[in-house]
mmCIF file of the protein (N, C-alpha, C, O) and its ligand, coordinates in Angstrom:
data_MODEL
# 
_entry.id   MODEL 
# 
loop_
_entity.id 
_entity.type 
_entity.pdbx_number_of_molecules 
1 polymer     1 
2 non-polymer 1 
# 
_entity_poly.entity_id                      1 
_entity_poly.type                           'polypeptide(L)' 
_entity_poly.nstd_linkage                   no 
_entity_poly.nstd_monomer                   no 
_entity_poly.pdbx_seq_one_letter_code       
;(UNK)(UNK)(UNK)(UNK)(UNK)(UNK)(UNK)(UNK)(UNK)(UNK)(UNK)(UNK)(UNK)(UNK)(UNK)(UNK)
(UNK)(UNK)(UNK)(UNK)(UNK)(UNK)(UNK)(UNK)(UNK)(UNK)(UNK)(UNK)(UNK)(UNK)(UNK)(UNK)
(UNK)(UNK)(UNK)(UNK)(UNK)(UNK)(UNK)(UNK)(UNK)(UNK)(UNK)(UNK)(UNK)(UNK)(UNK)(UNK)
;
_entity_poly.pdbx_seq_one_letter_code_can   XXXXXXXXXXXXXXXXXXXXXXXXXXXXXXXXXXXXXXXXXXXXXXXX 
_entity_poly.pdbx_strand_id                 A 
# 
loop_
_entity_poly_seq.entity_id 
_entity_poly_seq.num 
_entity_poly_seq.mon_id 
_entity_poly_seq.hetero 
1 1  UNK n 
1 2  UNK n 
1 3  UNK n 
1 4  UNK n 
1 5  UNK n 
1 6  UNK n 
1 7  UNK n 
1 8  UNK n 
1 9  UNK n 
1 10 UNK n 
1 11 UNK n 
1 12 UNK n 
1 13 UNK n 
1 14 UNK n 
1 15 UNK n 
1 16 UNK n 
1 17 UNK n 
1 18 UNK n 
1 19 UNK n 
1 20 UNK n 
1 21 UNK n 
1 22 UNK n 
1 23 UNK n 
1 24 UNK n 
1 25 UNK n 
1 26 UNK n 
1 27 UNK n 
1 28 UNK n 
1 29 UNK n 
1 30 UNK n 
1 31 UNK n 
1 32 UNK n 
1 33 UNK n 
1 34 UNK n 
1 35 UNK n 
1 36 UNK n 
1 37 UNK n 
1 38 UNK n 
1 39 UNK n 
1 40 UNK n 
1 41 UNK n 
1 42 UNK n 
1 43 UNK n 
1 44 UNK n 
1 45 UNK n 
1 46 UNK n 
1 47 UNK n 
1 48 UNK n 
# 
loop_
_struct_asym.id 
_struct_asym.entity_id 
A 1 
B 2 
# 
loop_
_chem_comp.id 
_chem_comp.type 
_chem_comp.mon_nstd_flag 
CU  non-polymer         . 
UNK 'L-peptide linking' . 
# 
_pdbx_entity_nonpoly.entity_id   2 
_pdbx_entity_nonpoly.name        ? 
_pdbx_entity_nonpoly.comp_id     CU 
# 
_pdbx_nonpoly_scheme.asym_id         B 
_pdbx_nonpoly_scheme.entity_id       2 
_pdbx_nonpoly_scheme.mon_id          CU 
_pdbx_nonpoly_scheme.ndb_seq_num     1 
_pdbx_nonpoly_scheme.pdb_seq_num     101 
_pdbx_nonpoly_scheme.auth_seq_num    101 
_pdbx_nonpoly_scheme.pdb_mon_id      CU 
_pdbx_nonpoly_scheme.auth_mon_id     CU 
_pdbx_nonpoly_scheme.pdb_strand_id   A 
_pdbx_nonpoly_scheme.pdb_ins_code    . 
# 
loop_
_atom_site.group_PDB 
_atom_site.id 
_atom_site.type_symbol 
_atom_site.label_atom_id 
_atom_site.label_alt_id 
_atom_site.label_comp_id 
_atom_site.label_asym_id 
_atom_site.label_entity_id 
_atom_site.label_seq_id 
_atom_site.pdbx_PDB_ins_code 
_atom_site.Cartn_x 
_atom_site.Cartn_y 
_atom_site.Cartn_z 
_atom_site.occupancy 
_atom_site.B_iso_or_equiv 
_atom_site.pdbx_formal_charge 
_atom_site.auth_seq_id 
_atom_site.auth_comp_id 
_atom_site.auth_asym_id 
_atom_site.auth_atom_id 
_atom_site.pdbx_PDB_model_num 
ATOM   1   N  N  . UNK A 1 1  ? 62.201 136.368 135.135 1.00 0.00 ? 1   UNK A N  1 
ATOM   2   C  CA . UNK A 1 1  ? 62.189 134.913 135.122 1.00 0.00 ? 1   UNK A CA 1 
ATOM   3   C  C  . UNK A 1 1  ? 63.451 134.411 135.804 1.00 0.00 ? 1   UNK A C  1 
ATOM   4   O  O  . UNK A 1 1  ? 64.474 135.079 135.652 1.00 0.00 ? 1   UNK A O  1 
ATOM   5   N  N  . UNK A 1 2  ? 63.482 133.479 136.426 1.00 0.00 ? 2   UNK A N  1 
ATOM   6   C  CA . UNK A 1 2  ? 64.329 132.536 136.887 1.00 0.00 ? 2   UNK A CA 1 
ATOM   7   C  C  . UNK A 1 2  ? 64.669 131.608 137.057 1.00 0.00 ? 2   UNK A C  1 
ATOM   8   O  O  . UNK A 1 2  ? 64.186 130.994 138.008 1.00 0.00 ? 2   UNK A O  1 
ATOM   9   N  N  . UNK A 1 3  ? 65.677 130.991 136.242 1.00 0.00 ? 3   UNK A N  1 
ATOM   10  C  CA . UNK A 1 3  ? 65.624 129.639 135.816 1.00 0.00 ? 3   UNK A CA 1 
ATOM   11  C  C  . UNK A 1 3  ? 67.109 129.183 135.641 1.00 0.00 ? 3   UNK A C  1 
ATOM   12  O  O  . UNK A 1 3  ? 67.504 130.280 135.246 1.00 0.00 ? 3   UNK A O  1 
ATOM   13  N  N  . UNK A 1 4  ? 68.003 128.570 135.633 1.00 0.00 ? 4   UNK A N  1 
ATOM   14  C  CA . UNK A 1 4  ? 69.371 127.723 135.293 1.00 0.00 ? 4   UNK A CA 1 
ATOM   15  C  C  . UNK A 1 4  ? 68.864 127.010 133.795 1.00 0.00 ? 4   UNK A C  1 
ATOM   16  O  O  . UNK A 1 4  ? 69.893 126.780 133.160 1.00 0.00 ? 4   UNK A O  1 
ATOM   17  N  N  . UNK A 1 5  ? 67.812 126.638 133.113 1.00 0.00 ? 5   UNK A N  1 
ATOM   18  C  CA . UNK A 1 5  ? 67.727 125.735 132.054 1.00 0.00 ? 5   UNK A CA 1 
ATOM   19  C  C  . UNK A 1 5  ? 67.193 127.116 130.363 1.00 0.00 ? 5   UNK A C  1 
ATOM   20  O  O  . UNK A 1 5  ? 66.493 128.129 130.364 1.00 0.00 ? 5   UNK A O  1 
ATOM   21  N  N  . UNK A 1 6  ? 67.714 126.636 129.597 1.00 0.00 ? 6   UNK A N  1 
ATOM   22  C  CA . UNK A 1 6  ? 66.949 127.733 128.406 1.00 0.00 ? 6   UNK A CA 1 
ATOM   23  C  C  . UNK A 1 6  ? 66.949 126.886 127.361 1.00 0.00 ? 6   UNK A C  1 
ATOM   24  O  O  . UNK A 1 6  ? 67.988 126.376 126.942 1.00 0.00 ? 6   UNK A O  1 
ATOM   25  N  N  . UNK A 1 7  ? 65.716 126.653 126.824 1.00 0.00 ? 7   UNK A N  1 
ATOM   26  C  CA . UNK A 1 7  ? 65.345 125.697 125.886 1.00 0.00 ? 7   UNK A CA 1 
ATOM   27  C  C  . UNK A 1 7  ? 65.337 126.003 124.720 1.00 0.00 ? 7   UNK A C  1 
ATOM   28  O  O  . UNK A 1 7  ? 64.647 127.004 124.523 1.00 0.00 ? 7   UNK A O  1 
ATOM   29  N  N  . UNK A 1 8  ? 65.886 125.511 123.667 1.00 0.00 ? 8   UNK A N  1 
ATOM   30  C  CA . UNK A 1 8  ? 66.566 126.455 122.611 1.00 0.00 ? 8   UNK A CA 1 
ATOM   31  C  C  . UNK A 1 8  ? 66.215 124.972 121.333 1.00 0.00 ? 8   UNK A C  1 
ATOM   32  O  O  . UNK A 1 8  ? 66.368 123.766 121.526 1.00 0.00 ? 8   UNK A O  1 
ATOM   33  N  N  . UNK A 1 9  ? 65.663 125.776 119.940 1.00 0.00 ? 9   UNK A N  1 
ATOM   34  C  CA . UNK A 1 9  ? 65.321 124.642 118.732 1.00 0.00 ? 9   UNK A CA 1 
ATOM   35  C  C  . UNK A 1 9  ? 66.749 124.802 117.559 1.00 0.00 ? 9   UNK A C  1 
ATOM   36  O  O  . UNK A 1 9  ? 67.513 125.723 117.273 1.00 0.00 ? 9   UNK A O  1 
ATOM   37  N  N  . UNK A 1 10 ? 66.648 123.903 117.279 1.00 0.00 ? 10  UNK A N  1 
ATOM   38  C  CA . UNK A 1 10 ? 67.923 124.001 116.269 1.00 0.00 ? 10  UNK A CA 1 
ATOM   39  C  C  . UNK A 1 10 ? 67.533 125.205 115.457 1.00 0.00 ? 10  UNK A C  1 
ATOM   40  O  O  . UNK A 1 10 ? 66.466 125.619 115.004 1.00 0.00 ? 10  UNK A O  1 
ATOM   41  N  N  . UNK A 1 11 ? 69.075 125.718 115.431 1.00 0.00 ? 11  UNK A N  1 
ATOM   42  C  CA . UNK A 1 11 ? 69.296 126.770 114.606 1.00 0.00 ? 11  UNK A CA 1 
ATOM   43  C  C  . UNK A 1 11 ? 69.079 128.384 115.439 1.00 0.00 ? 11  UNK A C  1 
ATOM   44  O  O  . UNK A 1 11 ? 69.301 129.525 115.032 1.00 0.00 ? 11  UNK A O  1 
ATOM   45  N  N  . UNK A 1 12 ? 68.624 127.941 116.575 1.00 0.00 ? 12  UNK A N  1 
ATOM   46  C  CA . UNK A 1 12 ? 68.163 129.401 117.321 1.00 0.00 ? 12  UNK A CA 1 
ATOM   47  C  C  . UNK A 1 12 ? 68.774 129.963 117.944 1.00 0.00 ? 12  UNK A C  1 
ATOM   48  O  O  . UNK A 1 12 ? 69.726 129.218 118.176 1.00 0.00 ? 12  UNK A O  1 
ATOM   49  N  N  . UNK A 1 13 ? 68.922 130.864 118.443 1.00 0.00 ? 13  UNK A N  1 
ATOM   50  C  CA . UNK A 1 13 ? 69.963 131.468 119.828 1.00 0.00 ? 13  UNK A CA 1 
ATOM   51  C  C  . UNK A 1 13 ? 68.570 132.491 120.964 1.00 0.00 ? 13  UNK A C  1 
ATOM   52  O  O  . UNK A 1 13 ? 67.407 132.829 120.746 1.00 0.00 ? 13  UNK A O  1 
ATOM   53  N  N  . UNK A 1 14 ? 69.394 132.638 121.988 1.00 0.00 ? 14  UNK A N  1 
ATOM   54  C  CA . UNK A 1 14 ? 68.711 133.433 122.923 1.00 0.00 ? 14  UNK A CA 1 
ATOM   55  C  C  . UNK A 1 14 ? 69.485 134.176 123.281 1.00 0.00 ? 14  UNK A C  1 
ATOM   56  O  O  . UNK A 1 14 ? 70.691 134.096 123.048 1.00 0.00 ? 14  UNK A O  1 
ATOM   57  N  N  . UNK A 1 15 ? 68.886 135.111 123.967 1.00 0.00 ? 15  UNK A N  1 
ATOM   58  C  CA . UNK A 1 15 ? 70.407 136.201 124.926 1.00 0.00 ? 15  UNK A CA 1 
ATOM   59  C  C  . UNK A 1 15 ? 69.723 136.390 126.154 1.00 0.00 ? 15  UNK A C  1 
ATOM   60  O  O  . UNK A 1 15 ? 68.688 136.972 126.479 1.00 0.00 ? 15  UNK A O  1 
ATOM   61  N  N  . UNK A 1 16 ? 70.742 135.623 126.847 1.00 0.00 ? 16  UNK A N  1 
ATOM   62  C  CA . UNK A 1 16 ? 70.950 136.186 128.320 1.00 0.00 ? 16  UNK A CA 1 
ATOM   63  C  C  . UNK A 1 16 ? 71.222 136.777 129.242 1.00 0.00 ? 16  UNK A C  1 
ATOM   64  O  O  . UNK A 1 16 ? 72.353 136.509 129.647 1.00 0.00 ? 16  UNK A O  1 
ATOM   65  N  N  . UNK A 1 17 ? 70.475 137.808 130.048 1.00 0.00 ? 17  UNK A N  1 
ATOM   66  C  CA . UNK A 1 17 ? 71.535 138.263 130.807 1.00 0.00 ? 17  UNK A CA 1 
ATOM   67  C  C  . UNK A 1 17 ? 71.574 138.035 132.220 1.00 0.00 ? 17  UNK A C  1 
ATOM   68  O  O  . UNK A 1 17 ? 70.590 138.539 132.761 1.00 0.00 ? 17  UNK A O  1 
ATOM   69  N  N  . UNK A 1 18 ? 72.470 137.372 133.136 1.00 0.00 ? 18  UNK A N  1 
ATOM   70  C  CA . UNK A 1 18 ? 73.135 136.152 134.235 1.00 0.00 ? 18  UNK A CA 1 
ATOM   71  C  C  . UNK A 1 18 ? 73.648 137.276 135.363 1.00 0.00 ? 18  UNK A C  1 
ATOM   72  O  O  . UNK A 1 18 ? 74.574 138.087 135.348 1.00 0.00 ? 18  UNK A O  1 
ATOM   73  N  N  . UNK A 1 19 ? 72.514 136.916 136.448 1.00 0.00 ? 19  UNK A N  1 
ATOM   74  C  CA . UNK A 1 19 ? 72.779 137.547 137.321 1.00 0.00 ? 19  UNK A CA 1 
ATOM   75  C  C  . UNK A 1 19 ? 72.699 136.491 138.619 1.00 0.00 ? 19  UNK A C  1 
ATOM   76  O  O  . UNK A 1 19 ? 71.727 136.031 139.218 1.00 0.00 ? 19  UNK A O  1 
ATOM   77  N  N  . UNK A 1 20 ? 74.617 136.245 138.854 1.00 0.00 ? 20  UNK A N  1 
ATOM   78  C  CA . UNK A 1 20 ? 74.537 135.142 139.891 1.00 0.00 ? 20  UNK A CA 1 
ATOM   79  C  C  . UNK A 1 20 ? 74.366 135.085 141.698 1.00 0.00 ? 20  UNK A C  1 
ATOM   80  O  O  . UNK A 1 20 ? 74.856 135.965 142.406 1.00 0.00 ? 20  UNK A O  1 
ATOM   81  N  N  . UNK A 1 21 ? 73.830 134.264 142.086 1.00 0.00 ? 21  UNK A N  1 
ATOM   82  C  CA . UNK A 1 21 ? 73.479 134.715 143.094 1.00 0.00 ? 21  UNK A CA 1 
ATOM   83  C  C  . UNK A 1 21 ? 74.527 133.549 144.066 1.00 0.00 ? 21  UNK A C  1 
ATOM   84  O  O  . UNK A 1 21 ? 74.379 133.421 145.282 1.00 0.00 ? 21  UNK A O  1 
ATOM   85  N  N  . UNK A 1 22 ? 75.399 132.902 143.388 1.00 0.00 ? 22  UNK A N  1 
ATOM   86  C  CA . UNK A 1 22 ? 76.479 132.369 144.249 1.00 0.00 ? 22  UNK A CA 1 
ATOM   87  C  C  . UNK A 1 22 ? 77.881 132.275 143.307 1.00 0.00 ? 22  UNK A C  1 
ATOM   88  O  O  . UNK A 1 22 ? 78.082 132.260 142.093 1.00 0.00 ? 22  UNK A O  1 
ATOM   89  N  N  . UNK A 1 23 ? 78.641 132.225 144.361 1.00 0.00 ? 23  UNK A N  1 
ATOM   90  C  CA . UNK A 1 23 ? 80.267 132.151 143.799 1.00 0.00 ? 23  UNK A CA 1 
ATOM   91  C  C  . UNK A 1 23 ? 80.548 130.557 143.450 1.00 0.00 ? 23  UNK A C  1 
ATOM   92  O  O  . UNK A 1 23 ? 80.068 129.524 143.916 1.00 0.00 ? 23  UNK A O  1 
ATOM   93  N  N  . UNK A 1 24 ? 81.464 130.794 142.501 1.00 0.00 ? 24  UNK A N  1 
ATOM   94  C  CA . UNK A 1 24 ? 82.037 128.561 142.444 1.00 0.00 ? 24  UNK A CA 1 
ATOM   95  C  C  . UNK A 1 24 ? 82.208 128.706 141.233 1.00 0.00 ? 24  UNK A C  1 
ATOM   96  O  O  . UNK A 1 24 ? 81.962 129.774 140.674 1.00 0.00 ? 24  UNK A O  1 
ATOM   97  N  N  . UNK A 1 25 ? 82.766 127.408 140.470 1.00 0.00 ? 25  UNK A N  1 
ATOM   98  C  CA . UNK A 1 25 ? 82.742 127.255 139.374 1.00 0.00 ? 25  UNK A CA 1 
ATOM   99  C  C  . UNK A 1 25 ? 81.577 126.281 138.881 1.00 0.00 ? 25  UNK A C  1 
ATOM   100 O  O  . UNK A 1 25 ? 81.434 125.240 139.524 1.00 0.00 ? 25  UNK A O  1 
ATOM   101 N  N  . UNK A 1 26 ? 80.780 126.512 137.857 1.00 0.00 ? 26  UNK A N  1 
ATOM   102 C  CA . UNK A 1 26 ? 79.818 126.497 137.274 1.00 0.00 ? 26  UNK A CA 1 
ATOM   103 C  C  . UNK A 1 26 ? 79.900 125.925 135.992 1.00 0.00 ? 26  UNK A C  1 
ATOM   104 O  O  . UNK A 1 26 ? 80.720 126.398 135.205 1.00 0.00 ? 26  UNK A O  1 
ATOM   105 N  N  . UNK A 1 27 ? 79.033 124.785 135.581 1.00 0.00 ? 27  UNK A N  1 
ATOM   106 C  CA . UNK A 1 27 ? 78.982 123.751 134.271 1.00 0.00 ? 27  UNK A CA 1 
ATOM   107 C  C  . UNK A 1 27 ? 78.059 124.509 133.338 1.00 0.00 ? 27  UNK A C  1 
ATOM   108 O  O  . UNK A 1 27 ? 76.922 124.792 133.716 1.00 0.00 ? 27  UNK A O  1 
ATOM   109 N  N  . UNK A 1 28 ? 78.694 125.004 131.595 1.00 0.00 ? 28  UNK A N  1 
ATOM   110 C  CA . UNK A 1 28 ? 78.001 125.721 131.215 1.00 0.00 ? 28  UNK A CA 1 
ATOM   111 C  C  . UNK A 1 28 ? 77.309 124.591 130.135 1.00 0.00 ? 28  UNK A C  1 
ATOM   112 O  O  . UNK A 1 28 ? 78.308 124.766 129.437 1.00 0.00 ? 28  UNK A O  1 
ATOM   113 N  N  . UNK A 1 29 ? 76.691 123.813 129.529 1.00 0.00 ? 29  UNK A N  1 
ATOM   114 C  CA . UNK A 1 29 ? 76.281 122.766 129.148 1.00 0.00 ? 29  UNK A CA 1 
ATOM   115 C  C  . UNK A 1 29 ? 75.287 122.375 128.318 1.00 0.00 ? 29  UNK A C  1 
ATOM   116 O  O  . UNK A 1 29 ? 74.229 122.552 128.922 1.00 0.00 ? 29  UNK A O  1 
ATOM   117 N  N  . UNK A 1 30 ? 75.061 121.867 127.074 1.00 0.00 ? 30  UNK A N  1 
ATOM   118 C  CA . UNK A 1 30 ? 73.865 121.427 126.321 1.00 0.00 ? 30  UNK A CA 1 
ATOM   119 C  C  . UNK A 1 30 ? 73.353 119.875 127.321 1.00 0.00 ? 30  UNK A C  1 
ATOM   120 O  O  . UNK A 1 30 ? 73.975 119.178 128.123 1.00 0.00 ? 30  UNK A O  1 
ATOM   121 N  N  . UNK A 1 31 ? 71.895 119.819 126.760 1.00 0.00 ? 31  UNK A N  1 
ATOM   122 C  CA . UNK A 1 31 ? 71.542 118.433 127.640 1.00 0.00 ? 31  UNK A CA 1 
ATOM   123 C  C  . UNK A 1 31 ? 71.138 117.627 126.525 1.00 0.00 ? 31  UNK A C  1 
ATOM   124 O  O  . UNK A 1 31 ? 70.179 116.903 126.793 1.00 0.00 ? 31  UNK A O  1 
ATOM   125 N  N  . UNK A 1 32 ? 71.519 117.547 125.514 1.00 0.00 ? 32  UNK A N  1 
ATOM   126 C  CA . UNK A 1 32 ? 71.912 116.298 124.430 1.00 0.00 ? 32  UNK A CA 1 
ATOM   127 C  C  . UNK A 1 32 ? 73.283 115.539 124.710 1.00 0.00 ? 32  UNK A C  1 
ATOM   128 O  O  . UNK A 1 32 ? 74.484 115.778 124.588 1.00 0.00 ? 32  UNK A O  1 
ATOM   129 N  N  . UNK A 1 33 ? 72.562 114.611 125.102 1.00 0.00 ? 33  UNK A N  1 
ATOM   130 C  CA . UNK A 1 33 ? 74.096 113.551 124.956 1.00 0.00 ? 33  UNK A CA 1 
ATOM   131 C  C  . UNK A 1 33 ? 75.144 113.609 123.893 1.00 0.00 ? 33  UNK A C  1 
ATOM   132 O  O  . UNK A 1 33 ? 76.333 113.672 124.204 1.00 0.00 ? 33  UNK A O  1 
ATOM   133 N  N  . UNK A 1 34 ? 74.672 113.586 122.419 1.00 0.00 ? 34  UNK A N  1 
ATOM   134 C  CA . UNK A 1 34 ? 75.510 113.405 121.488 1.00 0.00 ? 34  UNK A CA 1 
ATOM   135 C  C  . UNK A 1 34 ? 76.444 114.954 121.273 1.00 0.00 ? 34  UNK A C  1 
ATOM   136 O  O  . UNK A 1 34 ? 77.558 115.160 120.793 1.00 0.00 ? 34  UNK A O  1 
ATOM   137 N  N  . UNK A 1 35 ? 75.595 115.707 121.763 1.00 0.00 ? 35  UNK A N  1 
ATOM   138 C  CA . UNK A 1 35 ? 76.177 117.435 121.845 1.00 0.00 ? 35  UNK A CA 1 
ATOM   139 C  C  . UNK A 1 35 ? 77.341 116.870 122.875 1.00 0.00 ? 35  UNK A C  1 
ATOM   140 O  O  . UNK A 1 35 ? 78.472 116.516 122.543 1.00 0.00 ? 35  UNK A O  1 
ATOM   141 N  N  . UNK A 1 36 ? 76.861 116.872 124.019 1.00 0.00 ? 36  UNK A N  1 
ATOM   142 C  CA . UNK A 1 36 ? 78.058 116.596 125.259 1.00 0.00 ? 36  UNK A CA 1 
ATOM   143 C  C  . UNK A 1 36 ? 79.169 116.052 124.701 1.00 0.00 ? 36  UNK A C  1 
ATOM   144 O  O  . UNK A 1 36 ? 80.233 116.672 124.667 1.00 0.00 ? 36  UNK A O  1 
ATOM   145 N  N  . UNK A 1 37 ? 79.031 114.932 124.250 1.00 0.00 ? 37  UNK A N  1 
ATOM   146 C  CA . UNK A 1 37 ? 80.027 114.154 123.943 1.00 0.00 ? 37  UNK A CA 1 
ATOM   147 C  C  . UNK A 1 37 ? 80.936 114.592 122.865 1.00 0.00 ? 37  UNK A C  1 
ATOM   148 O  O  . UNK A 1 37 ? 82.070 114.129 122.743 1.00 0.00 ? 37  UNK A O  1 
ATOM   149 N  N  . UNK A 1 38 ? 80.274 115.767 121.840 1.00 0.00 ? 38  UNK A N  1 
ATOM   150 C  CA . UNK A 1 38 ? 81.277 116.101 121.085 1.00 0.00 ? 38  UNK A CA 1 
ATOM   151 C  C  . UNK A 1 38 ? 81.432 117.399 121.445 1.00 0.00 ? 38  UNK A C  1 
ATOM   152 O  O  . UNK A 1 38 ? 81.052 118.230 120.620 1.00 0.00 ? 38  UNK A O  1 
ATOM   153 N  N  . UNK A 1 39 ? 81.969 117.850 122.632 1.00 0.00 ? 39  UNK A N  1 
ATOM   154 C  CA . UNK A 1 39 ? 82.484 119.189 123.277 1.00 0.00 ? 39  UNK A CA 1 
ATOM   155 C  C  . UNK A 1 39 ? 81.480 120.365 123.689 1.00 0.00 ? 39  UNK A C  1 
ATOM   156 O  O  . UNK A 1 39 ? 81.748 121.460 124.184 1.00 0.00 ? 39  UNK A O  1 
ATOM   157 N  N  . UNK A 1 40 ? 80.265 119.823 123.343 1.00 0.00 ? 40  UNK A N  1 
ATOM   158 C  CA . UNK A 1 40 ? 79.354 121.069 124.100 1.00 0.00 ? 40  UNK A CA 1 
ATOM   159 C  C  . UNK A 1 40 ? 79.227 121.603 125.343 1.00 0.00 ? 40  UNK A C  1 
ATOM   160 O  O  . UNK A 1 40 ? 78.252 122.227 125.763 1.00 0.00 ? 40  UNK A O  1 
ATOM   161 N  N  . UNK A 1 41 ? 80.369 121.312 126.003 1.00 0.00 ? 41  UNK A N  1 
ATOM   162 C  CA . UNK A 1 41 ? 80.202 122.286 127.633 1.00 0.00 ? 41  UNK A CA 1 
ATOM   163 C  C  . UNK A 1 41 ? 81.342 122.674 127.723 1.00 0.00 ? 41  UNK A C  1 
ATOM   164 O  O  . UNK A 1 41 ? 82.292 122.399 126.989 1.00 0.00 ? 41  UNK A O  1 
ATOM   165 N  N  . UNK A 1 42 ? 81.295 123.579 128.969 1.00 0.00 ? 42  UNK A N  1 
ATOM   166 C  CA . UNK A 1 42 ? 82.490 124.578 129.255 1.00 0.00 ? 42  UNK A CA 1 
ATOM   167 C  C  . UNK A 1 42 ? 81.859 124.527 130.710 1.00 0.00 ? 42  UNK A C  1 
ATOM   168 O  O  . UNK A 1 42 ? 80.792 124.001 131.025 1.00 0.00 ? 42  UNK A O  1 
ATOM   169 N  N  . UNK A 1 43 ? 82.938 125.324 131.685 1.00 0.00 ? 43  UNK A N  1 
ATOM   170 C  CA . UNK A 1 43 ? 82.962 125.567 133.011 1.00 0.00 ? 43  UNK A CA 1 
ATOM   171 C  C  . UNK A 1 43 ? 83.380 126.738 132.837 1.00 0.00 ? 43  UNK A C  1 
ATOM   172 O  O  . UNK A 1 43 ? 84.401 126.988 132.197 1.00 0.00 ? 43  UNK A O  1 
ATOM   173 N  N  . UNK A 1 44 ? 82.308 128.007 133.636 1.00 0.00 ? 44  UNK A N  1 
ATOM   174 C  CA . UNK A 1 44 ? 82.783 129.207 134.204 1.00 0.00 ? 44  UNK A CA 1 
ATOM   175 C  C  . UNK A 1 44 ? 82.812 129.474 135.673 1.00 0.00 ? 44  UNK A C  1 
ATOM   176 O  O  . UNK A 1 44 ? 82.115 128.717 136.349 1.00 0.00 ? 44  UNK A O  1 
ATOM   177 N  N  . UNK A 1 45 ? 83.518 130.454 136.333 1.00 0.00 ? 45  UNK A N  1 
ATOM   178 C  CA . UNK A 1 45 ? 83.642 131.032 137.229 1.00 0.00 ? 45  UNK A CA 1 
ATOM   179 C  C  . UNK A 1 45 ? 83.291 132.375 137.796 1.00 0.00 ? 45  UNK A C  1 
ATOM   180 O  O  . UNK A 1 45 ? 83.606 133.518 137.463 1.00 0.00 ? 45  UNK A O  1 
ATOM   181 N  N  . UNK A 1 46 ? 82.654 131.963 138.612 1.00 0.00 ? 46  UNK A N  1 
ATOM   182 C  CA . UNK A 1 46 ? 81.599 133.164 139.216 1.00 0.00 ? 46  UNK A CA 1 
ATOM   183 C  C  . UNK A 1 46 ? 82.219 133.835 140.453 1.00 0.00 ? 46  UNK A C  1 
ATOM   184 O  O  . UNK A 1 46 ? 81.846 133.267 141.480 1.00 0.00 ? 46  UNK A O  1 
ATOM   185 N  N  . UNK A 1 47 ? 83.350 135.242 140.754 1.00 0.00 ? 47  UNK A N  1 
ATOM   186 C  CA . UNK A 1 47 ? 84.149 135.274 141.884 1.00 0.00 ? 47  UNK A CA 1 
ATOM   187 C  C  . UNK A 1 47 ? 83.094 136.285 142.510 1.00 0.00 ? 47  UNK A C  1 
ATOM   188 O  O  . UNK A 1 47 ? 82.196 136.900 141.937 1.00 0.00 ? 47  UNK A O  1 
ATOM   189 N  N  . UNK A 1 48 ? 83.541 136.280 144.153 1.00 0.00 ? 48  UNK A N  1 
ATOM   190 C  CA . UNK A 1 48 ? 82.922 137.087 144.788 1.00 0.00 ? 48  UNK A CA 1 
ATOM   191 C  C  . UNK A 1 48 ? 83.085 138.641 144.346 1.00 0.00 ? 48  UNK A C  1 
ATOM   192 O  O  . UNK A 1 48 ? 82.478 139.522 144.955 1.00 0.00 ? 48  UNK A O  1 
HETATM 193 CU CU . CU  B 2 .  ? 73.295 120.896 121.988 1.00 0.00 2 101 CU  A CU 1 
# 
């Protein structure tokens, strides 16, 4: 499968395993507003 999005219900987890196909820094992120706003993202870095 290939996808950037993983849809996840309260209380659940998934495991991923991230195989990138470009370099940069990268927004790691929930798409709930009220999550966002109280610290749910991070930025990683993907080096060559
Ligand atoms: Cu969230």
């Amino acid at each position: 499968m290939r996808t950037d999005v993983v849809s996840l219900l309260p209380a659940s987890m998934m495991v991923a395993d991230m195989v990138f196909d470009d370099v940069g820094t990268w927004l790691f992120h929930c798409h709930v507003n009220d999550h966002i706003t109280a610290g749910m993202l991070t930025r990683y870095r993907v080096r060559p």
